[in-house]
DSSP file (Angstrom, degrees, kcal/mol; ACC not computed):
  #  RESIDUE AA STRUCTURE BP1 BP2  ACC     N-H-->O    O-->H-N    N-H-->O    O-->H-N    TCO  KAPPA ALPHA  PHI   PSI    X-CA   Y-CA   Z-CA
    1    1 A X              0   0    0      0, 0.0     4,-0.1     0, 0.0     0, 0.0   0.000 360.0 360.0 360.0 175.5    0.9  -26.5   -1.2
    2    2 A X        -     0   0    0      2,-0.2     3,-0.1     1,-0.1     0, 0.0   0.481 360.0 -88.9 -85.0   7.4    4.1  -24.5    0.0
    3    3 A X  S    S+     0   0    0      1,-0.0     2,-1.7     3,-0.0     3,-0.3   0.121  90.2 138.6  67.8   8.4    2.6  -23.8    3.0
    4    4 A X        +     0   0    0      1,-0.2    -2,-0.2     2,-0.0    -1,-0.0  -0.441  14.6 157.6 -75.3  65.4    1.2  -20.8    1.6
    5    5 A X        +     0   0    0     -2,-1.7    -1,-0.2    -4,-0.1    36,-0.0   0.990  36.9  99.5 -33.5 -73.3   -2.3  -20.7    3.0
    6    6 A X        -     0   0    0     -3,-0.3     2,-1.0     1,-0.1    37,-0.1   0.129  67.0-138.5 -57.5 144.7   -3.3  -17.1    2.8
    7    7 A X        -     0   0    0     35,-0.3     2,-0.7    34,-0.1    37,-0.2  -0.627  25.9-176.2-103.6  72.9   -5.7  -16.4   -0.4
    8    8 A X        -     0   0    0     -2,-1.0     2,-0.5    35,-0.1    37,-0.1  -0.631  15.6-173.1 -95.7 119.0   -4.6  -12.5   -2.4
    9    9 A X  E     -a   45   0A   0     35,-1.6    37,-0.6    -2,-0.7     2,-0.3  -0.917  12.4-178.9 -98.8 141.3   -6.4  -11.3   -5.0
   10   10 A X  E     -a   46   0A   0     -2,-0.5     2,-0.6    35,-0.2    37,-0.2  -0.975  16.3-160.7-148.4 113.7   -4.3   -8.1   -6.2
   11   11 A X  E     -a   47   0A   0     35,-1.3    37,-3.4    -2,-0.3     2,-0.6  -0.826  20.2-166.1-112.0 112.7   -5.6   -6.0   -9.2
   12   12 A X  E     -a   48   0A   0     -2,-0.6     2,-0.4    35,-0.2    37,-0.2  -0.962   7.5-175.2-112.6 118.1   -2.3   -4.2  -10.2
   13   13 A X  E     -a   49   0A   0     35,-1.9    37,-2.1    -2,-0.6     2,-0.4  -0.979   6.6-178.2-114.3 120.1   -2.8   -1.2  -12.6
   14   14 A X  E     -a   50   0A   0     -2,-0.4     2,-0.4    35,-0.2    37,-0.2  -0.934  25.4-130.3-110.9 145.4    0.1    0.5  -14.0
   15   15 A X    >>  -     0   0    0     35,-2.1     3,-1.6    -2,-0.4     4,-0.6  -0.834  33.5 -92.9 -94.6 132.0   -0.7    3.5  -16.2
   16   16 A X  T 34 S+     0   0    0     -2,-0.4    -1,-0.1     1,-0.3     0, 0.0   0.090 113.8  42.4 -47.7 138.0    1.0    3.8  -19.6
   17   17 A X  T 34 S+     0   0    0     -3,-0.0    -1,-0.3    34,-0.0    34,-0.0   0.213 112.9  54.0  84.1  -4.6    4.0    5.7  -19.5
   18   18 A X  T <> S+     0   0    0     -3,-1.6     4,-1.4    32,-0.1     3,-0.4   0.327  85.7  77.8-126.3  -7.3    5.3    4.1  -16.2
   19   19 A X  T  < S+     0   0    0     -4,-0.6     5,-0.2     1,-0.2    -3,-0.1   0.756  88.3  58.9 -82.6   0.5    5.2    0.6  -17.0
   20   20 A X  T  4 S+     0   0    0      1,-0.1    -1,-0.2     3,-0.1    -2,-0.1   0.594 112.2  45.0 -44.1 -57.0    8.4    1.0  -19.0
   21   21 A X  T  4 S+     0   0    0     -3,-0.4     2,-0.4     1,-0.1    -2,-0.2   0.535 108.2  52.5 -73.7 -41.6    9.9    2.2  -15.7
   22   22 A X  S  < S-     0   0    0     -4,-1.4     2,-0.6     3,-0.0    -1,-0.1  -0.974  70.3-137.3-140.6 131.7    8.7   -0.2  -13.2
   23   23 A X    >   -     0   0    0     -2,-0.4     3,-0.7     1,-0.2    -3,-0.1  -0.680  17.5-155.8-106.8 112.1    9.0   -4.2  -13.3
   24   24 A X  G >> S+     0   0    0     -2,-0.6     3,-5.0     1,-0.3     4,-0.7   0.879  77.6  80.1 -67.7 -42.9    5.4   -5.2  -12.0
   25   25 A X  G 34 S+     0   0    0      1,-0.3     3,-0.3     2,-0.2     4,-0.3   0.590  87.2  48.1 -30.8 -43.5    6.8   -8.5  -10.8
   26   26 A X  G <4 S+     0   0    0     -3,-0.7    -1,-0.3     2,-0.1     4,-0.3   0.117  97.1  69.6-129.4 -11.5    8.3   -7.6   -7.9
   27   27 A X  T <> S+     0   0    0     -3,-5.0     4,-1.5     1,-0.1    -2,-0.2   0.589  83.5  70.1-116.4   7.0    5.2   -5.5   -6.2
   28   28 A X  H  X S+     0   0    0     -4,-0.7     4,-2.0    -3,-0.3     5,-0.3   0.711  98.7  50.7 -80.8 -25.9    2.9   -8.3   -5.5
   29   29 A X  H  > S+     0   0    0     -4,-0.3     4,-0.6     2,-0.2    -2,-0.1   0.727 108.1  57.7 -81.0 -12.5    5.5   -9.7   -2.6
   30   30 A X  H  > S+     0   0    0     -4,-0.3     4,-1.3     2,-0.2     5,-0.3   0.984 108.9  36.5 -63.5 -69.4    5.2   -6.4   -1.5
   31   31 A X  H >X S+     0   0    0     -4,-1.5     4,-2.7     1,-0.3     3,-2.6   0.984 119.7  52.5 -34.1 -79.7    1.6   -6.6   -1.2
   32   32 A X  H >X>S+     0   0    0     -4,-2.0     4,-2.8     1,-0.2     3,-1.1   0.975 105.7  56.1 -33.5 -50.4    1.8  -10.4    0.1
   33   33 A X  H 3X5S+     0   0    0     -4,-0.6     4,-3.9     1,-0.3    -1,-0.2   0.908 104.2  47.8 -64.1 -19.5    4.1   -9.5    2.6
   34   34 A X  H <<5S+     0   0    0     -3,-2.6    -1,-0.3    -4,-1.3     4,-0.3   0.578 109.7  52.2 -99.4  -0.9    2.3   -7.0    4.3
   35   35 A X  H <<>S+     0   0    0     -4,-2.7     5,-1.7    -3,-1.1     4,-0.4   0.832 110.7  45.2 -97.1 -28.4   -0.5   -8.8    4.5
   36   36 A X  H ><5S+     0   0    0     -4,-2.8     3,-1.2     2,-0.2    -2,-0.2   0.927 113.1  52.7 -67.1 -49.1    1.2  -11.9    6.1
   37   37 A X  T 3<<S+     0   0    0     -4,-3.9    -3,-0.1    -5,-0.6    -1,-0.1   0.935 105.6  53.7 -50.3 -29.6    3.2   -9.8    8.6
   38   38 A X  T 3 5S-     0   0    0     -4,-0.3    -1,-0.2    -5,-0.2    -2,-0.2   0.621 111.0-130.6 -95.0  -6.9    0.1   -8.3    9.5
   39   39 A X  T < 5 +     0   0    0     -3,-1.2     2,-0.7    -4,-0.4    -3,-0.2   0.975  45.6 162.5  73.9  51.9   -1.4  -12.0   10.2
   40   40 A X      < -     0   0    0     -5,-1.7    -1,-0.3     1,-0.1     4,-0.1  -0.839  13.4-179.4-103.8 125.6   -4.5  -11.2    8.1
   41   41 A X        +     0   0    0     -2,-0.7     2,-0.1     2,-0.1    -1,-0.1   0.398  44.9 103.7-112.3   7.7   -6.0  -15.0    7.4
   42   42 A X  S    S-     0   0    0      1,-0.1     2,-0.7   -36,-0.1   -35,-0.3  -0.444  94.5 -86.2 -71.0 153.2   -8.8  -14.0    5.4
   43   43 A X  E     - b   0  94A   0     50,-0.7    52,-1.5    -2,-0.1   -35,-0.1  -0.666  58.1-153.0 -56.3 103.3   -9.3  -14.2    2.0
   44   44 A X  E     + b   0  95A   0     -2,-0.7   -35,-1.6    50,-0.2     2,-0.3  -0.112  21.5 179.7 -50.7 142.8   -7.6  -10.7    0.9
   45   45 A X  E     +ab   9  96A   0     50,-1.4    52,-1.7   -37,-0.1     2,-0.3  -0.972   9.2 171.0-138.1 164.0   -8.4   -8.3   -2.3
   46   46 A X  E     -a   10   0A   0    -37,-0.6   -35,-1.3    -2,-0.3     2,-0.3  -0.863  25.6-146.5-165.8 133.8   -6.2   -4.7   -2.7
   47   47 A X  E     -ab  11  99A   0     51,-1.7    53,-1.5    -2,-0.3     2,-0.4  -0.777  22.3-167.0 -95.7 139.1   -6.4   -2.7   -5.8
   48   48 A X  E     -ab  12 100A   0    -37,-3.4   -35,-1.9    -2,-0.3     2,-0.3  -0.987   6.2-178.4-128.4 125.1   -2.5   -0.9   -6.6
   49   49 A X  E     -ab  13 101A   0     51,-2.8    53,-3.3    -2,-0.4     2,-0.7  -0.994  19.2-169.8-123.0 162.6   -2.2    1.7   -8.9
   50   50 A X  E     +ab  14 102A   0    -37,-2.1   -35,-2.1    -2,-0.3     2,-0.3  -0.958  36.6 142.1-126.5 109.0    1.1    3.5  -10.0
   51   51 A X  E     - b   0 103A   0     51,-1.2    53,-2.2    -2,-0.7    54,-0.1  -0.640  45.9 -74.5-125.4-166.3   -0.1    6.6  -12.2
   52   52 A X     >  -     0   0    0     -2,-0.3     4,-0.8    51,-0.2    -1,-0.2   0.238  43.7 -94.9 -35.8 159.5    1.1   10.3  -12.6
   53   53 A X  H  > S+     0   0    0      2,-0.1     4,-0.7    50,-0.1    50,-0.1   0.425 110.5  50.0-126.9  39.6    0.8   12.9  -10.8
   54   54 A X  H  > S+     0   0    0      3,-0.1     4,-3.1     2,-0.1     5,-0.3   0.706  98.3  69.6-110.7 -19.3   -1.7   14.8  -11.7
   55   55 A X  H >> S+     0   0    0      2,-0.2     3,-1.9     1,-0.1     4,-1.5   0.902 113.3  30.8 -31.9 -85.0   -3.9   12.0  -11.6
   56   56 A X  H 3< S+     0   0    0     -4,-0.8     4,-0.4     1,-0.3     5,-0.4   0.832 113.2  58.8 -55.3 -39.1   -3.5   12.0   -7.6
   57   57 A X  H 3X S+     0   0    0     -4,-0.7     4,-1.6     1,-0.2    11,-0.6   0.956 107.6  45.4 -37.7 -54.9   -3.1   15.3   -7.5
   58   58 A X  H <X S+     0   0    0     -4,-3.1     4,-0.8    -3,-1.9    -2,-0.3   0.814 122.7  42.0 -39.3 -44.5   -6.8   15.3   -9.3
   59   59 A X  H  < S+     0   0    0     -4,-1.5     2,-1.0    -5,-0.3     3,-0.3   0.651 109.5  50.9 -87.1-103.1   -7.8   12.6   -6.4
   60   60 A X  H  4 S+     0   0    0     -4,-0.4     6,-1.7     1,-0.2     4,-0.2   0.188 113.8  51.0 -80.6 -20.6   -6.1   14.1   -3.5
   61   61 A X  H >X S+     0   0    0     -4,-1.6     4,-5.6    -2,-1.0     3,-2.1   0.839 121.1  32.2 -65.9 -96.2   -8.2   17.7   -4.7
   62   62 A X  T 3< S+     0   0    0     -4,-0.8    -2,-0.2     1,-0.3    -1,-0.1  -0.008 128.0  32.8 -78.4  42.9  -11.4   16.1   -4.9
   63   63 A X  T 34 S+     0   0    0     -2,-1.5    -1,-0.3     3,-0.1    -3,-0.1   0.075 137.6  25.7-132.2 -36.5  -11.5   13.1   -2.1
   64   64 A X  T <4 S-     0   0    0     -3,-2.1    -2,-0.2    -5,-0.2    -3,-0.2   0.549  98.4-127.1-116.7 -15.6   -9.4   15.0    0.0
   65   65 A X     <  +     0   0    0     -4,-5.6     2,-0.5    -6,-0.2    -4,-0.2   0.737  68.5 120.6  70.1  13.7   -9.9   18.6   -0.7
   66   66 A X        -     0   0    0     -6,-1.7     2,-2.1    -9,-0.2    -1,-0.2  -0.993  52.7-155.3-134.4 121.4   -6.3   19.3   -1.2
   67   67 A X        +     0   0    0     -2,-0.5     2,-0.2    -6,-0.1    -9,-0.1  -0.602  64.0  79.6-124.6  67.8   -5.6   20.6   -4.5
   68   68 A X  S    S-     0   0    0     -2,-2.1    -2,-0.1   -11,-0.6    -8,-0.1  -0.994  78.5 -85.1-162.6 172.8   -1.6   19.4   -4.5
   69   69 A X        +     0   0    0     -2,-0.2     2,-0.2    -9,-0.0   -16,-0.1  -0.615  40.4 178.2 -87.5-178.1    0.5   16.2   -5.2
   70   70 A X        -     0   0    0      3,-0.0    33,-0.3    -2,-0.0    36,-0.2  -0.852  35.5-113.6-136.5 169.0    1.2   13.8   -3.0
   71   71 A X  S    S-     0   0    0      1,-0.3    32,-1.0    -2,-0.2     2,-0.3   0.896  85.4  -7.5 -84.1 -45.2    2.9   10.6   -2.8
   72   72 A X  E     -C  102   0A   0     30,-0.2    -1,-0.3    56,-0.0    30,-0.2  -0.949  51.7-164.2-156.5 151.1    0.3    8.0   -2.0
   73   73 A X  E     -C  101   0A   0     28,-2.2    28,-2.2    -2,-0.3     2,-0.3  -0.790  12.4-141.7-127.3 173.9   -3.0    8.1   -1.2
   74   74 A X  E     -C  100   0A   0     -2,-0.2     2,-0.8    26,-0.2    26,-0.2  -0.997   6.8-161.5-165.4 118.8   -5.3    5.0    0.4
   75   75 A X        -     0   0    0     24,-1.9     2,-0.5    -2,-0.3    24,-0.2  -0.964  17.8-162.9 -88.9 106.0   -9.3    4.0   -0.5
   76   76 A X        -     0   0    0     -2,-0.8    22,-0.3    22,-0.2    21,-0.1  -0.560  25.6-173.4 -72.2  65.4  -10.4    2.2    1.8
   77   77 A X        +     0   0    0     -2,-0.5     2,-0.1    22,-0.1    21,-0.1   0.715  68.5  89.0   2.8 -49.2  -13.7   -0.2    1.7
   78   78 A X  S    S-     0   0    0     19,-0.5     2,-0.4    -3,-0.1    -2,-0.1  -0.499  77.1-138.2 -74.0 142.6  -13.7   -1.1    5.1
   79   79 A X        -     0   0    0     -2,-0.1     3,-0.2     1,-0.1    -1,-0.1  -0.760  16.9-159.8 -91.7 132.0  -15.9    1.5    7.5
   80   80 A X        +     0   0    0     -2,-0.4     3,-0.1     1,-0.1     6,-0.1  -0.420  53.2 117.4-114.6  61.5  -13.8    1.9   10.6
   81   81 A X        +     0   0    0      1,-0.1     2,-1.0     4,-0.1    -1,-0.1   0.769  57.8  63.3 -29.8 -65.5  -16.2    3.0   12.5
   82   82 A X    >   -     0   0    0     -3,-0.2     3,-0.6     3,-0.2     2,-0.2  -0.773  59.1-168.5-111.5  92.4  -16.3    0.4   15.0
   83   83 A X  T 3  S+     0   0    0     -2,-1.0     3,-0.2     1,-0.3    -1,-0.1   0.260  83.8  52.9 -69.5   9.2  -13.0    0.5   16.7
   84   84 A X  T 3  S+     0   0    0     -2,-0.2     2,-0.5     1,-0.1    -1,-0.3   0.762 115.5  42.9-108.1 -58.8  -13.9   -3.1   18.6
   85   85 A X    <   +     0   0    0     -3,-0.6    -3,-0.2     1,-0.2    -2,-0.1  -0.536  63.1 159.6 -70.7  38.0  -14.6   -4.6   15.6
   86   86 A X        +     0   0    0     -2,-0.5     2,-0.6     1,-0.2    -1,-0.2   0.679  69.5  50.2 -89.7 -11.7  -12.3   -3.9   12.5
   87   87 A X        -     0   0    0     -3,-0.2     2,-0.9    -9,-0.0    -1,-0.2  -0.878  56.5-179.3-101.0 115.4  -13.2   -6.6   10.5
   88   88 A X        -     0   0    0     -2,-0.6    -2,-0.0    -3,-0.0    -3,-0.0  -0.752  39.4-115.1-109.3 108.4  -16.3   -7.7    9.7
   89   89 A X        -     0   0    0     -2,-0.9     2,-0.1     4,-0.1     4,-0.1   0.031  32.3-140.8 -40.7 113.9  -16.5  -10.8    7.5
   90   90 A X    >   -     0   0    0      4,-0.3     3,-2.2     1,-0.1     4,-0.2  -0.582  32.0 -97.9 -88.1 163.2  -18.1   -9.3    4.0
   91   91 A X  T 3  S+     0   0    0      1,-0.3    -1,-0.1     2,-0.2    -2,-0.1   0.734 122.9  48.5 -44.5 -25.7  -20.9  -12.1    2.4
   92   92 A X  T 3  S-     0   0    0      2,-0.3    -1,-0.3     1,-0.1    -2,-0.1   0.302 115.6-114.2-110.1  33.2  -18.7  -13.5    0.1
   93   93 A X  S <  S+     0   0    0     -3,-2.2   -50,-0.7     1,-0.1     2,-0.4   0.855  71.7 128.9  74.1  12.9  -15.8  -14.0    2.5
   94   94 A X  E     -b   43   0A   0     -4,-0.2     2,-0.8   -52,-0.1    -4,-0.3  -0.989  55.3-141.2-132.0 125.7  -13.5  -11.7    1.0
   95   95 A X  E     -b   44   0A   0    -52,-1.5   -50,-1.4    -2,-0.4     2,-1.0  -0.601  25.5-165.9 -56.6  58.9  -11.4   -8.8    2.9
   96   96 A X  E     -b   45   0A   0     -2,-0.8   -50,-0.1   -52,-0.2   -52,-0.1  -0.534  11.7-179.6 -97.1 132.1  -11.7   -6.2    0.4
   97   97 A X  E     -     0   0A   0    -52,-1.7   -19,-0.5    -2,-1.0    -1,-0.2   0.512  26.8-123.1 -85.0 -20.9   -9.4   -3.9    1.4
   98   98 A X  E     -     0   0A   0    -22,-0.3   -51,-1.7   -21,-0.1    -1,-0.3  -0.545  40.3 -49.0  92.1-173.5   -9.4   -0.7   -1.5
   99   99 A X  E     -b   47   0A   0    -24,-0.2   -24,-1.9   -53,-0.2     2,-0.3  -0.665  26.1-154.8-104.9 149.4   -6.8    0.9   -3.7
  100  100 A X  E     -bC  48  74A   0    -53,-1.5   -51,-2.8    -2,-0.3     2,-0.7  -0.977  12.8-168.8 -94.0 110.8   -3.6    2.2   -3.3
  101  101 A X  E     -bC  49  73A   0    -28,-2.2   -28,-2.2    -2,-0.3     2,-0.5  -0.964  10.6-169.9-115.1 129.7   -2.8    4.8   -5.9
  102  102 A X  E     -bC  50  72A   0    -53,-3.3   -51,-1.2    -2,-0.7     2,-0.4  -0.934  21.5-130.4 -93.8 100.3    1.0    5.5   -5.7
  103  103 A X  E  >  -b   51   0A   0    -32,-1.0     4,-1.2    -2,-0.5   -51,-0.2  -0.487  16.6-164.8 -60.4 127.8    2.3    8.4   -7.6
  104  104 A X  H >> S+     0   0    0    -53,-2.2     4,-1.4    -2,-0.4     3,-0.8   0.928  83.6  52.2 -96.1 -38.5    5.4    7.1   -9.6
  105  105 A X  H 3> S+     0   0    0      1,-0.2     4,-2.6     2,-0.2    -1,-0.2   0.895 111.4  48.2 -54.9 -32.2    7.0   10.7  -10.6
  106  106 A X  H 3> S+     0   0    0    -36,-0.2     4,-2.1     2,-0.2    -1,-0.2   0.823 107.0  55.8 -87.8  -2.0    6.9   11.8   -7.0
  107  107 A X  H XX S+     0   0    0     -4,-1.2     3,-2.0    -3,-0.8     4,-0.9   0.919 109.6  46.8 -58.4 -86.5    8.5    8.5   -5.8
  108  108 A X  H >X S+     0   0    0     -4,-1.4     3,-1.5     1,-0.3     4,-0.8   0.527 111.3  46.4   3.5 -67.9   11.4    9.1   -8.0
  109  109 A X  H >X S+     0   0    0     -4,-2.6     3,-0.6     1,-0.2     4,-0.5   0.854 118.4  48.5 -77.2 -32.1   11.9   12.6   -7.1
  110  110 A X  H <X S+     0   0    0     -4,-2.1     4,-1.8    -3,-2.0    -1,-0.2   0.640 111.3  52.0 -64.4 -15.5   11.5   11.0   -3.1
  111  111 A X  H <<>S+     0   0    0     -3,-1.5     5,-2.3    -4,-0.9    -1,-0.3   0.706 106.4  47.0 -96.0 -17.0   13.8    8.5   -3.8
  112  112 A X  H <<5S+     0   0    0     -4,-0.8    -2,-0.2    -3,-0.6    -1,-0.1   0.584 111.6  54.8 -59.4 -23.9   16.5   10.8   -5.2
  113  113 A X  H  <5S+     0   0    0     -4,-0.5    -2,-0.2     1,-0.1    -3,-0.1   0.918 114.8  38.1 -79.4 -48.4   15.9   12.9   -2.1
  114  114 A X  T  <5S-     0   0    0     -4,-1.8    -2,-0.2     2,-0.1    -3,-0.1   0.488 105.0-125.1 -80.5  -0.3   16.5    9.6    0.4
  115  115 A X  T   5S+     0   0    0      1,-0.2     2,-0.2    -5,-0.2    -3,-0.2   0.980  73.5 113.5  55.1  60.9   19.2    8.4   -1.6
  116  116 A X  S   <S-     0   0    0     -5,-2.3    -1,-0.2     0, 0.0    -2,-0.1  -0.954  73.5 -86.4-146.9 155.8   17.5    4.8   -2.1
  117  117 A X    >   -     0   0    0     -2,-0.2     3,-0.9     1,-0.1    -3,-0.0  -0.182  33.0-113.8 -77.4 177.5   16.2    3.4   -5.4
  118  118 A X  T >> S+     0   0    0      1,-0.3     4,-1.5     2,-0.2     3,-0.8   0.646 110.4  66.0 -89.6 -15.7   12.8    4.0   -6.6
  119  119 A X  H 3> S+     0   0    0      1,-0.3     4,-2.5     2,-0.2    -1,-0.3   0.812 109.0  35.5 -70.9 -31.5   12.0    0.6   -6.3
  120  120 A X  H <4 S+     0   0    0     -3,-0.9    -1,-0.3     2,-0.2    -2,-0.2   0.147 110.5  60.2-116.0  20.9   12.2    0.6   -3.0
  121  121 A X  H <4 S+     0   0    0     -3,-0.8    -2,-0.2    -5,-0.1    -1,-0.2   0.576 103.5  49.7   2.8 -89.0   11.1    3.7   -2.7
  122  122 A X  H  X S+     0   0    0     -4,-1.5     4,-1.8     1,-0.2    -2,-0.2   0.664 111.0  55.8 -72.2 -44.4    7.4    2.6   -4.5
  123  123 A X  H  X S+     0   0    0     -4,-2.5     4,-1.6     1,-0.2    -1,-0.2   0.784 107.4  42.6 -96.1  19.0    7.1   -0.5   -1.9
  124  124 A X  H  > S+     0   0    0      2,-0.2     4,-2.5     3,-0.1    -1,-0.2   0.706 111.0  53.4 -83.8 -16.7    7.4    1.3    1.0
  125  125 A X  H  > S+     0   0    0      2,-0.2     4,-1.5     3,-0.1     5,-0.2   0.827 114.7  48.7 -77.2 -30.3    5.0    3.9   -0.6
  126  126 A X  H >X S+     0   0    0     -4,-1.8     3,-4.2     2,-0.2     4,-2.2   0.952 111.8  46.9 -49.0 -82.0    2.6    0.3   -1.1
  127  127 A X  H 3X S+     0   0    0     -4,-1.6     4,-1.0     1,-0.3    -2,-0.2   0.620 110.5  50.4 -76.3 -17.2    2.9   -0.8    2.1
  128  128 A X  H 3X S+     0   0    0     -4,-2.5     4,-2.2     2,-0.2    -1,-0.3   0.827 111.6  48.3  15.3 -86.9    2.2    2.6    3.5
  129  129 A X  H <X S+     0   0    0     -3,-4.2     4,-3.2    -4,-1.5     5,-0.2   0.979 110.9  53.0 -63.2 -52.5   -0.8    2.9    1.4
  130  130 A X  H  < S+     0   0    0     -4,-2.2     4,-0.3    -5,-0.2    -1,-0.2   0.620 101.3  58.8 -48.8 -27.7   -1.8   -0.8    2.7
  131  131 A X  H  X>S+     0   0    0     -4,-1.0     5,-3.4    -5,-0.2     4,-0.5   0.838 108.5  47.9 -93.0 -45.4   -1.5    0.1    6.6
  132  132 A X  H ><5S+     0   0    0     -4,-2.2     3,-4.5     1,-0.2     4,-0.2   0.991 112.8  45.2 -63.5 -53.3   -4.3    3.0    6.2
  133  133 A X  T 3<5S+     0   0    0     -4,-3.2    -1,-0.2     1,-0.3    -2,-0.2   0.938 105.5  55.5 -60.6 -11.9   -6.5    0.9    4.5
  134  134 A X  T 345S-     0   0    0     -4,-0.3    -1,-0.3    -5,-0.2    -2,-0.2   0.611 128.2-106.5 -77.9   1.3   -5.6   -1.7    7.1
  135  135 A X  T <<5S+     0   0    0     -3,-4.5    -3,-0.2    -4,-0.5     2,-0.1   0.728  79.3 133.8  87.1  19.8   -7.0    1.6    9.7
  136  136 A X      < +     0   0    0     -5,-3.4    -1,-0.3    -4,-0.2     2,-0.2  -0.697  32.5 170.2 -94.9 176.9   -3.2    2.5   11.0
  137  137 A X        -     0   0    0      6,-0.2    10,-0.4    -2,-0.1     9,-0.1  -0.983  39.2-142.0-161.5 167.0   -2.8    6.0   10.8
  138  138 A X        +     0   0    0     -2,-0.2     6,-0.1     6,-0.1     5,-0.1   0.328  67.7 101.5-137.5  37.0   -0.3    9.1   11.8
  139  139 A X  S    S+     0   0    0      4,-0.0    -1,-0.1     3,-0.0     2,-0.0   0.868  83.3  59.0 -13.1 -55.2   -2.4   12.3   13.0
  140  140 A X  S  > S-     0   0    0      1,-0.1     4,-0.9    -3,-0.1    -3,-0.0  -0.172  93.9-131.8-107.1 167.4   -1.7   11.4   16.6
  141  141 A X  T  4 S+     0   0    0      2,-0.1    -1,-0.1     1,-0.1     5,-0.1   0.755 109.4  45.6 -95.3 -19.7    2.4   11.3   17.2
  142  142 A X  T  > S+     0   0    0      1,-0.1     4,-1.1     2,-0.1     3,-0.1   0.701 107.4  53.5 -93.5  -5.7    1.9    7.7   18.9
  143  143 A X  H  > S+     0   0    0      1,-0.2     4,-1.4     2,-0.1     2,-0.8   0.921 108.2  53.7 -80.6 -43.0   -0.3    6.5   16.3
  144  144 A X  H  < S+     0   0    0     -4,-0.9     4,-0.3     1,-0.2    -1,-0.2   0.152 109.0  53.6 -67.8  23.7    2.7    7.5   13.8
  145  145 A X  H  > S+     0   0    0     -2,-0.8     4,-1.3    -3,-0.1    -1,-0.2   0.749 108.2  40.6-113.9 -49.8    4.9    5.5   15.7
  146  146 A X  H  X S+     0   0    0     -4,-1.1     4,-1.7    -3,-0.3    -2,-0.2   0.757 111.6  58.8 -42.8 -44.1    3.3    2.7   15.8
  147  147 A X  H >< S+     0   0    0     -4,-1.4     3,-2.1   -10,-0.4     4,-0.4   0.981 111.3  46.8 -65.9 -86.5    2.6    3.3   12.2
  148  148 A X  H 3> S+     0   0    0     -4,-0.3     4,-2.1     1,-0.3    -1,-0.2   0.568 104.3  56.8 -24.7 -43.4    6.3    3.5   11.8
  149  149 A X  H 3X S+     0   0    0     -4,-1.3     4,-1.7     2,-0.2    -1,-0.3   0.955 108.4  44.6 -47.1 -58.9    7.2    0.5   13.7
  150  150 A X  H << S+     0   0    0     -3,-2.1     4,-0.3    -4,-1.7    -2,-0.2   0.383 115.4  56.1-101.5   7.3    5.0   -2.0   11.5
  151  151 A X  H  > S+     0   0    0     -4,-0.4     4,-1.6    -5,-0.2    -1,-0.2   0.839 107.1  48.5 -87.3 -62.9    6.6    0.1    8.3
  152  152 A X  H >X S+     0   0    0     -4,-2.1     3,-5.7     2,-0.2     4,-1.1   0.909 115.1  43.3 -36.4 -97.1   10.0   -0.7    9.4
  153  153 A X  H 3X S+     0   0    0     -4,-1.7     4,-1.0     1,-0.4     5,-0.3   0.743 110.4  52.7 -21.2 -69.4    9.3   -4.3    9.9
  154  154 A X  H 34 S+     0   0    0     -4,-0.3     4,-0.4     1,-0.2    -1,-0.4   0.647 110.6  43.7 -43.2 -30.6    7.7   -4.8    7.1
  155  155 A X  H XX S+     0   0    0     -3,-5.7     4,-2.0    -4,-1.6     3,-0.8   0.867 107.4  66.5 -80.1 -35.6   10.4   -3.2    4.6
  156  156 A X  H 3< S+     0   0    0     -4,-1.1    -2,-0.2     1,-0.3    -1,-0.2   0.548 109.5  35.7 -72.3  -9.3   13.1   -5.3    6.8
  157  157 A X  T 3X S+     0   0    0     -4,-1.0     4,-2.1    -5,-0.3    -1,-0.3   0.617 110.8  60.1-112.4 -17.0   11.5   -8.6    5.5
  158  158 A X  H <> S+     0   0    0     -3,-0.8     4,-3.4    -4,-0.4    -2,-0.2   0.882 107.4  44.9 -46.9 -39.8   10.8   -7.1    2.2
  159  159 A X  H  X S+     0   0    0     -4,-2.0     4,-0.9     1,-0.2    -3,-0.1   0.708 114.9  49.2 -86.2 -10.3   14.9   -6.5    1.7
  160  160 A X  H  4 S+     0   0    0     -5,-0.2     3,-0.2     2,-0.2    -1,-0.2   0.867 109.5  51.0 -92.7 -31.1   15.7  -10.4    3.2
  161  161 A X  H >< S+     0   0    0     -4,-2.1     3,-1.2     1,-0.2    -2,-0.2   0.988 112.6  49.2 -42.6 -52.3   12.9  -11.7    0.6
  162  162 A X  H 3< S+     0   0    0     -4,-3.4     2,-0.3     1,-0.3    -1,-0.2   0.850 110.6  54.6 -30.3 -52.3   15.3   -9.4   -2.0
  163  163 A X  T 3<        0   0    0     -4,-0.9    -1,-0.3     1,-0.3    -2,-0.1  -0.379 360.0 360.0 -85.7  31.6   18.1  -11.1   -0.5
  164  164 A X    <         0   0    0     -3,-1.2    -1,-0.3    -2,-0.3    -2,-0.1  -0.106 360.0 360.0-147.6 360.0   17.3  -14.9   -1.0
């Protein structure tokens, strides 16, 4: 093997009218990466979708109670309950992690705002999505820092993968 241990299943759903737009190829090393930075050796699963936005608007109303869009929102599986404890090996050995649904019009419009392309854009909006399910979070302003930190990092080895 390449030295590539670590085991991802990654159920990538693009919804029809955005796959046209966005080159699928390219968001599974996103996925990978933030689960190797994050030193996760279990067998992984993480559902990604990139839809609309009134889909998520529609999820972010009823899941959240907030009846507006947003950029990405984050399923999680795992009960975080038990702050001692954040993984608990499920039966069949498998970390599954939940979905990431990314809205692809309001990246655009976010990426127009930060004056960076939408591709890069969409994986920071991934890996994002990927650090709540993982239990990071930014309520608190030192949880969002942290939060920030492991965002940062994580894009800064996305853009040397780019680069090779």
């Amino acid at each position: 093997e390449d030295g590539e241990t670590m085991e991802l299943e990654i159920n990538l759903q693009i919804d029809k009218g955005f796959s046209s737009h966005l080159e699928s190829g390219w968001l599974k090393p996103v996925v990978r990466e933030v689960i190797k930075t994050l030193d996760l050796t279990l067998p992984v699963e993480v559902s990604l979708v990139i839809t609309g936005a009134e889909r998520v608007q529609k999820l972010n109303k009823e899941y959240r109670g907030k009846d507006e869009p947003t950029d990405v929102l984050a399923f999680a599986m795992m009960d975080d309950t038990d702050e001692e404890k954040p993984f608990v090996i499920p039966p069949d050995g498998v970390l599954h992690l939940g979905e990431v649904v990314v809205s692809y019009p309001q990246a655009v419009q976010q990426a127009k705002e930060l004056g960076h392309s939408v591709e890069q854009e969409v994986a920071w909006l991934v890996v994002h999505g990927i650090l709540h399910l993982l239990g990071y979070d930014h309520r608190q302003p030192d949880e969002e820092e942290k939060m920030r930190a492991k965002e940062r990092e994580i894009m800064a080895e996305i853009h040397r993968l780019k680069e090779k």
